[in-house]
DRENLO-420588 format. One record per atom (N, C-alpha, C): x, y, z; chain; residue in three letters; atom name. Coordinates in steps of 0.2 Angstrom, whole numbers, plus 2048, in hexadecimal, padded with zeros to 3 digits. Example, Ala and Ser with C-alpha at 12.3 -4.5 7.8 and 13.67 -1.06 7.14 Angstrom:
+------+-------+-----+-------+-----+------+
| east | north |  up | chain | res | atom |
+------+-------+-----+-------+-----+------+
|  842 |   7E4 | 827 |     A | ALA |    N |
|  83E |   7EA | 827 |     A | ALA |   CA |
|  842 |   7F0 | 827 |     A | ALA |    C |
|  840 |   7F5 | 823 |     A | SER |    N |
|  844 |   7FB | 824 |     A | SER |   CA |
|  840 |   800 | 827 |     A | SER |    C |
+------+-------+-----+-------+-----+------+
This chain:
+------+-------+-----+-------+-----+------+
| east | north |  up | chain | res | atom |
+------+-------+-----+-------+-----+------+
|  804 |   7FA | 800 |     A | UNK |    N |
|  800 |   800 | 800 |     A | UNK |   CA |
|  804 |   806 | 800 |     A | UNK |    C |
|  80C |   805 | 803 |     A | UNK |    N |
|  810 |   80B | 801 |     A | UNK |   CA |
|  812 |   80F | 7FB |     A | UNK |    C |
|  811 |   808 | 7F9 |     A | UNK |    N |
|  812 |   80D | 7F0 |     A | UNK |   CA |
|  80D |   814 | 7EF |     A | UNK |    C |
|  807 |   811 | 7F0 |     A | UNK |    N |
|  801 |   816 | 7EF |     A | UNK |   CA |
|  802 |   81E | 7F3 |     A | UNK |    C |
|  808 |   81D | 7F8 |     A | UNK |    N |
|  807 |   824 | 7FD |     A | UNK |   CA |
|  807 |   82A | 7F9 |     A | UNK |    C |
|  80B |   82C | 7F3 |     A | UNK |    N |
|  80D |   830 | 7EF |     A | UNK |   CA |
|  806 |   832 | 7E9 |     A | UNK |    C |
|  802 |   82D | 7E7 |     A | UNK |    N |
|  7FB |   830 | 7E4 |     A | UNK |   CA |
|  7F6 |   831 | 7E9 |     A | UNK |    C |
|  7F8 |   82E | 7EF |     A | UNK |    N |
|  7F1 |   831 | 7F3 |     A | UNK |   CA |
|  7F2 |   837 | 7F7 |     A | UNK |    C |
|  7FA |   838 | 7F9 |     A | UNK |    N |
|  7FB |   83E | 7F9 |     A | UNK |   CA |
|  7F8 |   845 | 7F6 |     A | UNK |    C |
|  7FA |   843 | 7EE |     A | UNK |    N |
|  7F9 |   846 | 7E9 |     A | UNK |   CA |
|  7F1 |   84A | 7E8 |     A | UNK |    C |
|  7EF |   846 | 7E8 |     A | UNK |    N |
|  7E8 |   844 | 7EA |     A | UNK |   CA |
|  7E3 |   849 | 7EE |     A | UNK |    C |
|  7E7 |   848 | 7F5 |     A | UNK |    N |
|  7E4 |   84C | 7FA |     A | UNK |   CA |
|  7E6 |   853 | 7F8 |     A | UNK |    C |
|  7EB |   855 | 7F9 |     A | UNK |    N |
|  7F0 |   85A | 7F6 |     A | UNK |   CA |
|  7EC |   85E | 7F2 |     A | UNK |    C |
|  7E8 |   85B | 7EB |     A | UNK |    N |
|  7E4 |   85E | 7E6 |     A | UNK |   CA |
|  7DD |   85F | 7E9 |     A | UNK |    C |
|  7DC |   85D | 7EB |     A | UNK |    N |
|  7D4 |   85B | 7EF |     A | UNK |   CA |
|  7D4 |   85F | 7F5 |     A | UNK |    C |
|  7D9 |   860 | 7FA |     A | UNK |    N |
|  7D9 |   866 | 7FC |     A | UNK |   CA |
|  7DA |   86D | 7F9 |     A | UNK |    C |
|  7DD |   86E | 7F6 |     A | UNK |    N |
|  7DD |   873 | 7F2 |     A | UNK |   CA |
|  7D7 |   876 | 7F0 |     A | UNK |    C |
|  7D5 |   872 | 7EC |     A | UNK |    N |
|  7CD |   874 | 7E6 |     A | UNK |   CA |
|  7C8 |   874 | 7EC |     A | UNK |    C |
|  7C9 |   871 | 7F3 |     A | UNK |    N |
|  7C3 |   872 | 7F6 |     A | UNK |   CA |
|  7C4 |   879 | 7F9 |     A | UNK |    C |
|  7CB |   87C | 7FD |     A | UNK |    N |
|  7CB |   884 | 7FE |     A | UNK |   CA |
|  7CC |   889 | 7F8 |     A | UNK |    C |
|  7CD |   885 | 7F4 |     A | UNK |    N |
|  7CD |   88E | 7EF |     A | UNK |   CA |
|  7C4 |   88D | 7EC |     A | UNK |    C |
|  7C3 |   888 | 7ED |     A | UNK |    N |
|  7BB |   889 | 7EB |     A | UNK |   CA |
|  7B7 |   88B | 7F0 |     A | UNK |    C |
|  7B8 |   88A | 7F6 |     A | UNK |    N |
|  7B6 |   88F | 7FC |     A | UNK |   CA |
|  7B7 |   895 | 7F9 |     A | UNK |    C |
|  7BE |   897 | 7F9 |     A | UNK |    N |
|  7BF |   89F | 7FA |     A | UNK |   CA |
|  7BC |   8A3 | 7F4 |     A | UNK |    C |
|  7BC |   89E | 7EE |     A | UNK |    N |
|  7B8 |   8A3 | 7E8 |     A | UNK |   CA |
|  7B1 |   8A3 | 7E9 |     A | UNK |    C |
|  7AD |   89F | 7EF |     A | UNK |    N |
|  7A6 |   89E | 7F0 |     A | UNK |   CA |
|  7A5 |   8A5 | 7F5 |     A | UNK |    C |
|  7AA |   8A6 | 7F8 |     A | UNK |    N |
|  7AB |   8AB | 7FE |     A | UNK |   CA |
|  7AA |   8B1 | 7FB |     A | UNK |    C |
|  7B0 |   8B2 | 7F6 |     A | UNK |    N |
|  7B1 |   8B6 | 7F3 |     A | UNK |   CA |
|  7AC |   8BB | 7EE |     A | UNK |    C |
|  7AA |   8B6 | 7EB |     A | UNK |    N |
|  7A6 |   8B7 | 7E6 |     A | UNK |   CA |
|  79E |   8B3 | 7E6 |     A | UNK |    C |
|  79A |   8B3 | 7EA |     A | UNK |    N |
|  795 |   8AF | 7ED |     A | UNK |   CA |
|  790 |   8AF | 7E6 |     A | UNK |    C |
|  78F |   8AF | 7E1 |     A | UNK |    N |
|  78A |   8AF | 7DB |     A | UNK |   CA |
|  786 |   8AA | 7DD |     A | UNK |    C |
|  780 |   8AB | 7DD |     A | UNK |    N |
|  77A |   8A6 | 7E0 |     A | UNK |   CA |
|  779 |   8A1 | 7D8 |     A | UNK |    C |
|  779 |   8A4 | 7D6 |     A | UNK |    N |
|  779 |   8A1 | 7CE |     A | UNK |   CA |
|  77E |   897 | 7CF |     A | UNK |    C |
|  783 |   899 | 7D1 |     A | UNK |    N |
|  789 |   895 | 7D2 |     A | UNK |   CA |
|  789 |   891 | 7D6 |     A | UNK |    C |
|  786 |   891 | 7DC |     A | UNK |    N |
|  784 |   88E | 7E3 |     A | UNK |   CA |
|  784 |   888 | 7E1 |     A | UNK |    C |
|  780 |   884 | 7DF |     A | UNK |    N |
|  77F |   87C | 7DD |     A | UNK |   CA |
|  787 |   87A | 7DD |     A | UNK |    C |
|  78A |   87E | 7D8 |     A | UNK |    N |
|  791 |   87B | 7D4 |     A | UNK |   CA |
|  796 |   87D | 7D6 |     A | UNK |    C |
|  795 |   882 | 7DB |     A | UNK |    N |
|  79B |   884 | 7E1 |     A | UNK |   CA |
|  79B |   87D | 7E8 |     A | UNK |    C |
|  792 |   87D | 7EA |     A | UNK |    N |
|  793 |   87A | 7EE |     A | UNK |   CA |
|  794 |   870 | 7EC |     A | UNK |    C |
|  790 |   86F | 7E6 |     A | UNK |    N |
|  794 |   868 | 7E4 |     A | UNK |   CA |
|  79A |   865 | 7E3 |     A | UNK |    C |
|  79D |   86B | 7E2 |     A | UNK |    N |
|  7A7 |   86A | 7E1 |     A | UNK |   CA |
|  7A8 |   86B | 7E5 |     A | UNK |    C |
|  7A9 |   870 | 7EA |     A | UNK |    N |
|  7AB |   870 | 7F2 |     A | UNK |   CA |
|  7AA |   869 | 7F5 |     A | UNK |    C |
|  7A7 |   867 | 7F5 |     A | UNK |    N |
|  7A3 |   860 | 7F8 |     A | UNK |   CA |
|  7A6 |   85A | 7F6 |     A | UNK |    C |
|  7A6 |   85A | 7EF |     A | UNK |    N |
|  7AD |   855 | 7EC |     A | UNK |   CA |
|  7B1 |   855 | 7EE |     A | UNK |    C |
|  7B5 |   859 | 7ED |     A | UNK |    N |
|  7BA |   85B | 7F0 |     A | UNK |   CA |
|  7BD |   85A | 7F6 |     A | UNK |    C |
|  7B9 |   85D | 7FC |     A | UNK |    N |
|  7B9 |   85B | 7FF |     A | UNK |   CA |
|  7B8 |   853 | 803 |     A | UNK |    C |
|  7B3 |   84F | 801 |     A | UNK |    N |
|  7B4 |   849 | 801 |     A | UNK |   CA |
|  7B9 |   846 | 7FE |     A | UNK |    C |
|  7BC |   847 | 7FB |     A | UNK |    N |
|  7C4 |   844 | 7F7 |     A | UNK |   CA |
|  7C7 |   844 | 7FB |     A | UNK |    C |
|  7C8 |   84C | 7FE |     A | UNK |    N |
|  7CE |   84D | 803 |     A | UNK |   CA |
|  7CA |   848 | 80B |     A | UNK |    C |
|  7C8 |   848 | 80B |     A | UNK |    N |
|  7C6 |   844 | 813 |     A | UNK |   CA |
|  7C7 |   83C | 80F |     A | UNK |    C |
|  7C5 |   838 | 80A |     A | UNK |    N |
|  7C9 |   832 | 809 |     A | UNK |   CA |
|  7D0 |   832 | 809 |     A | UNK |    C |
|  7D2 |   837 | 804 |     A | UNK |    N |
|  7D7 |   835 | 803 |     A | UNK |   CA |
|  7DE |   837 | 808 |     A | UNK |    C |
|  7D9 |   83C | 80B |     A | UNK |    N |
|  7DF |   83E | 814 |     A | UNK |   CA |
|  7DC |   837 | 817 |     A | UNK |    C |
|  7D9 |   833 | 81A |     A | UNK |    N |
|  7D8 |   82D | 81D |     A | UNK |   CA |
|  7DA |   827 | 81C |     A | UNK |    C |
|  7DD |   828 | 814 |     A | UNK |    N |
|  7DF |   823 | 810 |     A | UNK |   CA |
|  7E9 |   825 | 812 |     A | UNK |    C |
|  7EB |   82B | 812 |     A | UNK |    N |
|  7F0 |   82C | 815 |     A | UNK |   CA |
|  7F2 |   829 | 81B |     A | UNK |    C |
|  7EA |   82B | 81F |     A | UNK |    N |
|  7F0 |   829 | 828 |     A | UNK |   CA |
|  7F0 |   820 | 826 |     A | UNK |    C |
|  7EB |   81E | 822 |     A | UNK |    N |
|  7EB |   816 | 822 |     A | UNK |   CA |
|  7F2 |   814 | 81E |     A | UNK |    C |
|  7F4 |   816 | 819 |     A | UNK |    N |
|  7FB |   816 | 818 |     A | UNK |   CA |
|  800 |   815 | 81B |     A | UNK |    C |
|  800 |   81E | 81E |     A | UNK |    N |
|  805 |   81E | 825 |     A | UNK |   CA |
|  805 |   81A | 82B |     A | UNK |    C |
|  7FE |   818 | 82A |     A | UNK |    N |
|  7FD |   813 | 830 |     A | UNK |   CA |
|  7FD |   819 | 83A |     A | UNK |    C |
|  7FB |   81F | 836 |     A | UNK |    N |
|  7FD |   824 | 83C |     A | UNK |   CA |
|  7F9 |   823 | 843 |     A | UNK |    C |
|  7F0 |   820 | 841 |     A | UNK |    N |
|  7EB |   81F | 843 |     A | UNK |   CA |
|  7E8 |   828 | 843 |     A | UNK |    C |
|  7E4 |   829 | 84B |     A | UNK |    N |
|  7E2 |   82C | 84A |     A | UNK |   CA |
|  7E4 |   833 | 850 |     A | UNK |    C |
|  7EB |   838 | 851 |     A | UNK |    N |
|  7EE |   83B | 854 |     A | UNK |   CA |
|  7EA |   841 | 854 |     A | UNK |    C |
|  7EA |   846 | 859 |     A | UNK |    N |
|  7E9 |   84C | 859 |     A | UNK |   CA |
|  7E9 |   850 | 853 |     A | UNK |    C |
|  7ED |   851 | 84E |     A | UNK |    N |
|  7EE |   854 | 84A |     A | UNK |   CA |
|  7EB |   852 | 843 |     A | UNK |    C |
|  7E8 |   84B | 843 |     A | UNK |    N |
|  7E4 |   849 | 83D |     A | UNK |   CA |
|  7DF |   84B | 83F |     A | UNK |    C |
|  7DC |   84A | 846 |     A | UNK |    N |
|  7D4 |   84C | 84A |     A | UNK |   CA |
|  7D3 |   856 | 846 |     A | UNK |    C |
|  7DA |   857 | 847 |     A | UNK |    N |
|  7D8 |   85F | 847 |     A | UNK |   CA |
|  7D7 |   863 | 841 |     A | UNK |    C |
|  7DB |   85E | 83C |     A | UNK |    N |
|  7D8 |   860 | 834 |     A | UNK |   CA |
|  7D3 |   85C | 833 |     A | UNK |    C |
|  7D0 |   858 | 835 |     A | UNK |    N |
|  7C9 |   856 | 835 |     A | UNK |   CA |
|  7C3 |   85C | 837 |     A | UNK |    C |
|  7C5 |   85D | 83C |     A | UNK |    N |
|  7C0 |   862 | 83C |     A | UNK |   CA |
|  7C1 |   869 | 839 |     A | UNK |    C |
|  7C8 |   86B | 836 |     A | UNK |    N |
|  7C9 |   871 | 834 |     A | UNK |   CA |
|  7C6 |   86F | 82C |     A | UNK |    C |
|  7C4 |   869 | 82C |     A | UNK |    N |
|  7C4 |   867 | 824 |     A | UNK |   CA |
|  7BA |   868 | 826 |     A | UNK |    C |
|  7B7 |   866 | 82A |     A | UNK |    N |
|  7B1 |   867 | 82C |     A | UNK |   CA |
|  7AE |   86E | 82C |     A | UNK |    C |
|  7B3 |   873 | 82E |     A | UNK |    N |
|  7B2 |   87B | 82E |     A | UNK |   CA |
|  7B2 |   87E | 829 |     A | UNK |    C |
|  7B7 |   87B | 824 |     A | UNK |    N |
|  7B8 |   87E | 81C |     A | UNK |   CA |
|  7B3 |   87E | 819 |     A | UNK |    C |
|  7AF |   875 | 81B |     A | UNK |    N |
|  7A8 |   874 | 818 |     A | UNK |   CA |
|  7A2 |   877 | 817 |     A | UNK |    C |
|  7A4 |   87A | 81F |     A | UNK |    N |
|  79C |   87F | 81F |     A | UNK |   CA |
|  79F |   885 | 81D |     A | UNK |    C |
|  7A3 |   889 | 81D |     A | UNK |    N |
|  7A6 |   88E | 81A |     A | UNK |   CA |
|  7A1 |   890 | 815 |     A | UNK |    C |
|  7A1 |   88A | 80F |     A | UNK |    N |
|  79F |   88E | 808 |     A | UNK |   CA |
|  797 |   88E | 807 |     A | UNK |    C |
|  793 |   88B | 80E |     A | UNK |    N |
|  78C |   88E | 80E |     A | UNK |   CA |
|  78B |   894 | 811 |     A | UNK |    C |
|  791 |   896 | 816 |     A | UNK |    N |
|  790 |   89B | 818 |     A | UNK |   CA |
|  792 |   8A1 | 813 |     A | UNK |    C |
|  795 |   8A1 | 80F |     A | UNK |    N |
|  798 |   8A5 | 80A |     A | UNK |   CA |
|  790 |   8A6 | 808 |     A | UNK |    C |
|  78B |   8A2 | 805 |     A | UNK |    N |
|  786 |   8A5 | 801 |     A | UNK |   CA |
|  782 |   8A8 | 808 |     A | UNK |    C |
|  781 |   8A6 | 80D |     A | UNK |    N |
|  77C |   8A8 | 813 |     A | UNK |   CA |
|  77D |   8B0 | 813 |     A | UNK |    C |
|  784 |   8B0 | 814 |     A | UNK |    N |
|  785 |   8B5 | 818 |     A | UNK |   CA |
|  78C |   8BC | 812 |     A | UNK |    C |
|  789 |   8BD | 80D |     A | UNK |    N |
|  78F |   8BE | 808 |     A | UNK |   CA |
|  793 |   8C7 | 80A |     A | UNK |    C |
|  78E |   8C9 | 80F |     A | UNK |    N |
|  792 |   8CF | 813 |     A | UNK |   CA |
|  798 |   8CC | 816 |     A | UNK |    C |
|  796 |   8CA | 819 |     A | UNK |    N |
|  79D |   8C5 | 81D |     A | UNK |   CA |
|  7A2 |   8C3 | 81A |     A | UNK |    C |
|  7A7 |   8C5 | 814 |     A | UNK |    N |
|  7AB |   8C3 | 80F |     A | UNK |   CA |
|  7B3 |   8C3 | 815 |     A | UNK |    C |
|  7B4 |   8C6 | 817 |     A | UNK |    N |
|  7B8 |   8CA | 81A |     A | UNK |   CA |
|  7B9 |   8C5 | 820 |     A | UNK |    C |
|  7B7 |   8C5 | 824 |     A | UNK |    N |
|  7B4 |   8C0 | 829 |     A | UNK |   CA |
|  7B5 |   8B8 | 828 |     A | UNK |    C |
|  7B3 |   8B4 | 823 |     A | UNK |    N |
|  7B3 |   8B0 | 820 |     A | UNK |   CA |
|  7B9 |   8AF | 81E |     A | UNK |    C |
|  7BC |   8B4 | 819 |     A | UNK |    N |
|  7C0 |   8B1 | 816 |     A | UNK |   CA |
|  7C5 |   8AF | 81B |     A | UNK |    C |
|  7C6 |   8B4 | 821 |     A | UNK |    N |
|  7CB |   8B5 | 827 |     A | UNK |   CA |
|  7C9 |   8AC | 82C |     A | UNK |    C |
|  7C3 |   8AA | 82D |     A | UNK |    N |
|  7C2 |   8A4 | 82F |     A | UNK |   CA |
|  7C7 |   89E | 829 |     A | UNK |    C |
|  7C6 |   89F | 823 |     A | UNK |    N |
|  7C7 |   89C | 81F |     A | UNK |   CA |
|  7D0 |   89A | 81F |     A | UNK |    C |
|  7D3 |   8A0 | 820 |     A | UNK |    N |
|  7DA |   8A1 | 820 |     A | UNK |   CA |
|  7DC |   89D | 825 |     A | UNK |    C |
|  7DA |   89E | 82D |     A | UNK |    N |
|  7DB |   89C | 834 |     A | UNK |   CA |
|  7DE |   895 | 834 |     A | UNK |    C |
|  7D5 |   894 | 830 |     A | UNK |    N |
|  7D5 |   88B | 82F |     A | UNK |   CA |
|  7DB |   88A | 82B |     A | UNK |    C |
|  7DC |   88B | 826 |     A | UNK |    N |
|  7E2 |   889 | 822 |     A | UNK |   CA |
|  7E8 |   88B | 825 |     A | UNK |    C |
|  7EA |   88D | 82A |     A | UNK |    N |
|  7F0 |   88D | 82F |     A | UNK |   CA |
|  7F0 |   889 | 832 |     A | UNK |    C |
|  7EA |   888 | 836 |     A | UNK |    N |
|  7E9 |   882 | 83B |     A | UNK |   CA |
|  7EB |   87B | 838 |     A | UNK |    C |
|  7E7 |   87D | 831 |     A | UNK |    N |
|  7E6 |   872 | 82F |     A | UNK |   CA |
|  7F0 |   873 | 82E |     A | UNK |    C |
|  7F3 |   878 | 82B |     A | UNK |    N |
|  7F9 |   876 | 826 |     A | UNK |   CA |
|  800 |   875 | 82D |     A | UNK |    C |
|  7FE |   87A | 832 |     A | UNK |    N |
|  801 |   879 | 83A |     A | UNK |   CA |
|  801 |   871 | 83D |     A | UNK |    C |
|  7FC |   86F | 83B |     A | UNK |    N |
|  7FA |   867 | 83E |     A | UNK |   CA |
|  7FF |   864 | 839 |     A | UNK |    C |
|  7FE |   862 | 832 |     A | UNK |    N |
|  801 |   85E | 82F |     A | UNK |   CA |
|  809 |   861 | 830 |     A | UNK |    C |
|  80C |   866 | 830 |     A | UNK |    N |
|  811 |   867 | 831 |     A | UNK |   CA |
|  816 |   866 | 838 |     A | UNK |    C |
|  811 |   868 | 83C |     A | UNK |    N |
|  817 |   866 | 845 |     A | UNK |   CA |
|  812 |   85E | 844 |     A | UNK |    C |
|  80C |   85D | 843 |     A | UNK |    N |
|  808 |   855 | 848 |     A | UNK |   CA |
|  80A |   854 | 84E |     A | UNK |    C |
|  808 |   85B | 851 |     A | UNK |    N |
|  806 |   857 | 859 |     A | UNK |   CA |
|  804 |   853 | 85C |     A | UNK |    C |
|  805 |   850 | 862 |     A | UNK |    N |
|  804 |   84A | 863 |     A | UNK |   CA |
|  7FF |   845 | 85F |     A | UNK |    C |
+------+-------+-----+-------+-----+------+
């Protein structure tokens, strides 16, 4: 299963990405028009990145440490992020500043992995 750590990496890697920059352009730019198709690719995405991060610690064999628990949940906040973008589209500022936090937070965990 070693072989595979490098395209599932990859993988999440991509999957994360397309899941916050489609946050941020739903933040950004809230078109109601778009909604369906902002929030069905955030979604994807999103699910990709939670297999394929889970698929990681199974790889790694890391189980389940503080610091996977906490991109788990910063992956859960991302998610609701992009309803709130359409709820509340005065709030850009705001938002986007939540949106950033979490993206220090999840990148801080994968980099130190405390305990």
């Amino acid at each position: 299963m070693a072989e595979y750590y490098s395209y599932f990496h990859l993988a999440h890697l991509c999957s994360v990405f397309a899941m916050i920059a489609l946050t941020a352009a739903a933040i950004v730019a809230p078109i109601p028009e778009l909604r369906k198709r902002y929030l069905g690719l955030q979604g994807s995405a999103g699910l990709l990145a939670i297999i394929f991060g889970l698929g990681l610690t199974g790889i790694l064999k890391t189980g389940f440490p503080l610091w996977v628990n906490v991109k788990i949940a910063c992956w859960l906040l991302i998610s609701i992020l992009i309803g709130l973008a359409f709820r509340m589209p005065e709030k850009k500022g705001m938002l986007i500043g939540v949106l950033s936090v979490l993206v220090v937070i999840t990148l801080s965990m994968v980099s130190f992995k405390p305990a």
